[in-house]
N, C-alpha and C positions, 0 to 999 in steps of 0.2 A: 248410950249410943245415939246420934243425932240422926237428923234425915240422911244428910248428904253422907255421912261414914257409913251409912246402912247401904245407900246405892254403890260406893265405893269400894266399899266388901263383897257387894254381891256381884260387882263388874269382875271380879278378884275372880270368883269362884268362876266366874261363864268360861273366861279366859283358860282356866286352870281346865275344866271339863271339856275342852274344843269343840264347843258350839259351834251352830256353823249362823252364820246372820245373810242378811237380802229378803228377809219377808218382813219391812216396814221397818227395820233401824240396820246400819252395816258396821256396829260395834258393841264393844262390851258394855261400854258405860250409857248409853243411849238404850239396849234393851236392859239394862239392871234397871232407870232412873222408870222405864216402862213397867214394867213387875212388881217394881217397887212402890210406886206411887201409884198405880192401878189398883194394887191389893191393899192399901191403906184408904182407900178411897177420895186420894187427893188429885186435883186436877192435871196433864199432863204435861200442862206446861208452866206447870210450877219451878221456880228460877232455884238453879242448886247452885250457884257462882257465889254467895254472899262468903264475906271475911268469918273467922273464925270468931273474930269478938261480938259481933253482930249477932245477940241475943233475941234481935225480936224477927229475924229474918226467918223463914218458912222451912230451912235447908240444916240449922243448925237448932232449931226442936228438938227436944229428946223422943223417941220412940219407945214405948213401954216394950218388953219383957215378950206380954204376950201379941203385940203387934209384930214384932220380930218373929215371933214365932210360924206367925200366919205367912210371914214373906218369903221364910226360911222353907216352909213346905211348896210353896211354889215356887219358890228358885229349885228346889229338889224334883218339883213335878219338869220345870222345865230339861233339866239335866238328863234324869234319868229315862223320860220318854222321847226326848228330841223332836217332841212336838214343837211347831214354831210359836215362838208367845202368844199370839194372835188365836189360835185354837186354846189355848187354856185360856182368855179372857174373852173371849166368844168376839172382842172389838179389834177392828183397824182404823187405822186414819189413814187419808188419803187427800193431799191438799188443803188439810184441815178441816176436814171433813170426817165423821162415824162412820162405819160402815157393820154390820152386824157380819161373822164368818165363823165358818165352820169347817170340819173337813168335809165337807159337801163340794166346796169350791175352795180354787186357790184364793191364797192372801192379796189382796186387792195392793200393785204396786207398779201401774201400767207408767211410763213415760209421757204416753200421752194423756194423762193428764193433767203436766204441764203445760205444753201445748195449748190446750182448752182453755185455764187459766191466766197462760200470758198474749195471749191473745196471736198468736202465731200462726192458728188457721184463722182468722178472719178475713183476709185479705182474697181467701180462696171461695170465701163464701155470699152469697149475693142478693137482693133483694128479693127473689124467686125461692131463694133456699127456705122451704118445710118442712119434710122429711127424710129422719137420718137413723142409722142405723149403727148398733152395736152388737157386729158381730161377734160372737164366744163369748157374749155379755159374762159369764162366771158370778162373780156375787153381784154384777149390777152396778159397780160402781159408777164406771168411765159411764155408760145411760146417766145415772142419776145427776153426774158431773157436768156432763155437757145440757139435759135440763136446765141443770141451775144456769150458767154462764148463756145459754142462748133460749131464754123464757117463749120466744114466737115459737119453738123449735117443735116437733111431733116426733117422739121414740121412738122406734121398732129395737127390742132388744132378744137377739135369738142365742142358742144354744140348742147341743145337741144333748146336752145332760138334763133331766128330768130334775136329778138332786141340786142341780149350781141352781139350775131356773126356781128350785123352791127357796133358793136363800135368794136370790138377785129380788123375789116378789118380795121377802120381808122388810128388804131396804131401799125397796120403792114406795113399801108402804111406811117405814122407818120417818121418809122424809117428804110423804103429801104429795108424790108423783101418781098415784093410780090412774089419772084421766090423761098425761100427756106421755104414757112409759107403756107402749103394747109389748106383751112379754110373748114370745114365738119358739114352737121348736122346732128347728129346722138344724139337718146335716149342712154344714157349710149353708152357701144359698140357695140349696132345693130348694125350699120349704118357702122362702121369706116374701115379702109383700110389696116389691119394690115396683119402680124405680125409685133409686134412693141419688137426694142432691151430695149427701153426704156418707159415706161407711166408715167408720171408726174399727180396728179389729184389731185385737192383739191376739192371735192364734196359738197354737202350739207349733212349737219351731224349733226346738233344742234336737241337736244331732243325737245319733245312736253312740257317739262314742260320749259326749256330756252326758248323757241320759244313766250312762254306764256310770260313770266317776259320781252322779249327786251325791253330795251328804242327804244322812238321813232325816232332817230337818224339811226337805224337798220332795224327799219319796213319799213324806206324807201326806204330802199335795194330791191331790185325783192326776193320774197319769195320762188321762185323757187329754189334758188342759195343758201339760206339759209337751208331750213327744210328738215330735214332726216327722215319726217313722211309719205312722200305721199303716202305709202301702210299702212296707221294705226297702224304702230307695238307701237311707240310712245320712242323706245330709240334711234330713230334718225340714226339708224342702215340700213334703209330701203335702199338706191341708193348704198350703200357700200356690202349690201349683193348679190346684184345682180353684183355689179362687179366684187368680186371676183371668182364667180362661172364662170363669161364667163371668167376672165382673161387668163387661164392658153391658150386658144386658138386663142387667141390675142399677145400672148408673143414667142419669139424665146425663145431657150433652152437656151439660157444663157440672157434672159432678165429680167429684173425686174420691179417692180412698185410700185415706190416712192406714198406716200398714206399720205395727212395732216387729221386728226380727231378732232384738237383743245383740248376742254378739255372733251373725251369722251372717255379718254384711259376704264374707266370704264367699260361702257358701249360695246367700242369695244371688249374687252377681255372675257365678260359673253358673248358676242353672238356668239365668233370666240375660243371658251377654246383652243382648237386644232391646233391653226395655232402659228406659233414661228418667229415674229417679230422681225426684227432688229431695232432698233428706237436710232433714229436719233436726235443729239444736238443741240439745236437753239439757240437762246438768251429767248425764252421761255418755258427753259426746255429740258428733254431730252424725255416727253411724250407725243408729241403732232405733231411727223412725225411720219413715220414707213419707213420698206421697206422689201416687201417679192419677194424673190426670184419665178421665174419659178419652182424650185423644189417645196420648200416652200409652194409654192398656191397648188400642184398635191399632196402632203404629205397626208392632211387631209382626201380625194377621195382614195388613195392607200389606209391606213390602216382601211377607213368602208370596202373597198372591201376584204380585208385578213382576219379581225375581221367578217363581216356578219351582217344583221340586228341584 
């Protein structure tokens, strides 16, 4: 059996088991080629496209007996526990990037970290801009990320979980940030150290009725880091409403705060009619970041005060 028919079998079997995917690949064949080539210990972006006659290409090697073996138990680890691949290989990637994870914290697969990447907030940010923050930092990535991409930059990365913030330090320390990455724990922003030019945050936001449907692939996730219900309201709204009320005192006058909701543009917009979002392009869409300015957050506050109860 060659490389590529080993990933192609084992895409067979994910497919056959109804895995569920969205924590770092959204198909069969992309976390087979992940499992597979992880647990062989070949690198992951090794090219599996070559022709069949192409003997010397990387995709058509044969795989011994017992290397099968080894892949054949983690494709079955995967299967039968519905852990997401990322917790059996302790690694994710994230814009090409490692990241160390666990189930400590969810699977590192924020939006904005595209954004960071293709340079989409720059245009928001200004020669004043020093410190920024990454709220519900979880494993640390989006910090580590935006690090990399704006080196002048100073981190504050907070969380209210004790366990994410022990894995966010490993892969601060993973990648030589310790002196530019302050790790904080703070509920929402009680806790944090601002005024910040910048807030990065991708919260828990999923409604009570998705919260309900997850596959099990998700509930493995810490449910803290997921559900935007912990005050009862039930559209998932709950961590988001309280942020935006303390933001504007957290923010310089010319800061902003980048803000991921997923797919709860819905939701966000019946609960927030008043506020005027800038929302921002991904590869999933153009409704599923935001970004409101310092004005922006104070707008809604100014005109109940000039209007009256």
């Amino acid at each position: 059996m060659t490389l590529l028919e080993l990933v192609t079998q084992s895409a067979s079997q994910l497919d056959a088991a109804g895995v569920a995917f969205g924590q770092g690949t959204d198909n069969a064949f992309d976390e087979a080629a992940w499992l597979v080539l992880w647990r062989l210990g070949l690198p992951l972006d090794t090219p599996l496209d070559a022709p069949p006659t192409d003997q010397s290409d990387t995709a058509n090697q044969p795989i011994n007996p017992v290397q099968q073996g080894q892949v054949a138990a983690l494709l079955e680890a995967r299967i039968q526990t519905r852990k997401p691949a990322a917790y059996l290989t302790h690694e994710a990637w994230l814009m090409g990037v490692p990241f160390y994870v666990d189930e400590r914290a969810i699977v590192p697969r924020s939006l904005i970290a595209e954004l960071l990447f293709d340079e989409s907030l720059d245009c928001w940010l200004g020669s004043n801009t020093r410190l920024a923050l990454d709220l519900c930092t979880g494993n640390g990535s989006l910090a580590v990320l935006a690090a990399m991409v704006w080196p002048e930059l100073v981190l504050h990365a907070s969380d209210l979980s004790a366990a994410a913030l022990a894995v966010a330090r490993i892969n601060i320390a993973k990648h030589g940030l310790q002196t530019r990455i302050m790790l904080l724990s703070s509920d929402g922003l009680a806790q944090v150290r601002g005024p910040y030019d910048l807030i990065l945050c991708n919260p828990p936001y999923v409604n009570a009725q998705s919260m309900a449907a997850l596959p099990p692939e998700f509930r493995a996730e810490p449910a803290l880091a997921l559900d935007g219900n912990q005050a009862g309201s039930g559209d998932g709204m709950d961590f988001i409403r309280a942020l935006l009320a303390q933001a504007p005192a957290q923010l310089t006058p010319q800061g902003v705060l980048v803000l991921e909701i997923g797919n709860e543009r819905e939701h966000f917009e019946a609960a927030f009619p008043q506020l005027e979002p800038i929302w921002l392009a991904t590869s999933a869409g153009d409704n599923q970041v935001l970004l409101l300015t310092h004005e922006a957050l104070l707008r809604p506050f100014a005109d109940t005060a000039r209007t009256g109860p």
